[in-house]
C-alpha positions in Angstrom: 0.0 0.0 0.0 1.4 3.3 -0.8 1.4 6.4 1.2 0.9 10.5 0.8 3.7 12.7 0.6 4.0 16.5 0.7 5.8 17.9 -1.9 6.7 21.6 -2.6 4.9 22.9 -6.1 5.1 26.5 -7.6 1.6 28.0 -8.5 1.4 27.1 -12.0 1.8 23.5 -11.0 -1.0 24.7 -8.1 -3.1 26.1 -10.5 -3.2 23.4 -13.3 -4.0 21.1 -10.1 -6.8 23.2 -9.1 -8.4 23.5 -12.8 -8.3 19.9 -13.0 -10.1 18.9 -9.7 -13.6 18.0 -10.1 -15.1 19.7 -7.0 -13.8 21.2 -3.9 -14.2 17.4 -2.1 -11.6 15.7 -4.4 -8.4 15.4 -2.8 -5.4 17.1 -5.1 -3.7 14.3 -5.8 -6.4 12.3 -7.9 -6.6 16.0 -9.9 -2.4 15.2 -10.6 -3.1 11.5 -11.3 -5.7 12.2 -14.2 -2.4 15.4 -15.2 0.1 12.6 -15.0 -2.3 10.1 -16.7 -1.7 7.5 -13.8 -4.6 5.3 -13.2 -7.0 5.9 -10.1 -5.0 4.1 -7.5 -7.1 2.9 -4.3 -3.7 2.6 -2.6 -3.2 6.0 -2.2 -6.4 6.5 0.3 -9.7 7.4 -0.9 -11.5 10.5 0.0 -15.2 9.3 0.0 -16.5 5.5 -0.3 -18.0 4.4 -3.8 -21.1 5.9 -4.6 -22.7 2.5 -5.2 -21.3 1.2 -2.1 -23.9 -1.3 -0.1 -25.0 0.0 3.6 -22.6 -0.8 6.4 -22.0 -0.9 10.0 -21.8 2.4 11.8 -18.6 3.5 14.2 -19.5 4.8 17.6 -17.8 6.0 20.1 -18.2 8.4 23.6 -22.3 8.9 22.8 -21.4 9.4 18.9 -22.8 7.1 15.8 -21.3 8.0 12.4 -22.9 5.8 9.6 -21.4 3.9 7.5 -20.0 6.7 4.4 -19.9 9.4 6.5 -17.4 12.0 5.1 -14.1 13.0 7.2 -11.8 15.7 7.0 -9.3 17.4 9.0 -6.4 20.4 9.4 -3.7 20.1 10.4 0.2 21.8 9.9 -1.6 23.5 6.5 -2.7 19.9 5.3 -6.1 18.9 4.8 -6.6 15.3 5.2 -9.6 13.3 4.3 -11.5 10.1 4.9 -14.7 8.1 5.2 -16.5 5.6 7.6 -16.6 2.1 6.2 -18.2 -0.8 7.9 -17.6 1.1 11.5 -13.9 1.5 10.8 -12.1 5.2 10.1 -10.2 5.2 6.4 -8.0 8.4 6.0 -5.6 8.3 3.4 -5.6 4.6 3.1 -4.8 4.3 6.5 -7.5 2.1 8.6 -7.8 3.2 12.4 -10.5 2.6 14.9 -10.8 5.9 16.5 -10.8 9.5 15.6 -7.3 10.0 17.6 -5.9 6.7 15.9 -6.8 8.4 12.3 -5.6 11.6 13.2 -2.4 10.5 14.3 -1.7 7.4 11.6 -3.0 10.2 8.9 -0.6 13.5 9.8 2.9 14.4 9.9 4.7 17.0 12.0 7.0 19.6 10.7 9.8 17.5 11.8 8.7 14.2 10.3 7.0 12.6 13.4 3.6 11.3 14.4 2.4 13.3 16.5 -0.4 12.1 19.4 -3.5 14.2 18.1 -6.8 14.1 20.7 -8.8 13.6 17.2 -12.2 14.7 19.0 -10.7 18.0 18.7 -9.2 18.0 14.9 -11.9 16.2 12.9 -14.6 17.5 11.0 -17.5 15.4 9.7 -20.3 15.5 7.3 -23.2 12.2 7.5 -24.8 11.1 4.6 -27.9 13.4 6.1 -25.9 16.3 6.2 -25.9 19.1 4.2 -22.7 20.5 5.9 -19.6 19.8 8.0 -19.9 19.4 11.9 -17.3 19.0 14.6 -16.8 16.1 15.9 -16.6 17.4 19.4 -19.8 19.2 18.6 -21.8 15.7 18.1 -20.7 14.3 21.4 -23.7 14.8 24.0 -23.2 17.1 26.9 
């Protein structure tokens, strides 16, 4: 399985990324695949499950339920990072955690190069299939 990198581009490469990308949700790097004529590659993560993809198991967790292909996205050191619920499990770049910590920390880097211990309550933002927009994560959790 492959990984994301961050690499440094000047803003004509930028810009011929951004043209290319289909909507605001799609991660740069399928935008440079389709530039670079690469195939779509399910190695390098996935930023939102098929759109024929059968109903599956919901996570939970601390009063939370997020069904099954419920969008994810977080910030963090100036990189976006994105994901899905599948079958109750967190994918984030292709990585496959259990919690929202767990994919926050498996999915980002820190300036240094390390893995830093992210409390991902805090970090992620989601959006449920019934949802028009994005919602904190914290926000869900009951008072």
């Amino acid at each position: 399985m492959s990984t994301l990198r961050t690499i440094e581009i000047d803003f004509d490469i930028h810009q011929m990324i951004e043209l290319e990308r289909k909507g605001f949700d799609e991660p740069e790097y399928l935008a440079l695949r389709r530039l670079l004529n690469l195939p779509d590659s399910e190695a390098g993560g996935k930023s939102a499950p098929p759109a024929d993809a059968p109903s599956g198991r919901p996570w939970s967790g601390k009063g939370v339920e997020l069904p099954h292909g419920t969008e994810l996205r977080m910030e963090y050191n100036g990189q976006v990072f994105r994901g899905y619920i599948e079958n109750g499990v967190w994918v984030v770049e292709g990585h496959r955690a259990k919690s929202p910590s767990d994919a926050a920390g498996s999915a980002a880097m820190t300036k240094s190069g390390t893995r830093p211990s992210l409390n991902g309550w805090i970090y992620w933002e989601v959006k449920r299939p019934t949802d028009a927009n994005w919602r904190t994560l914290k926000g869900l959790r009951p008072k």
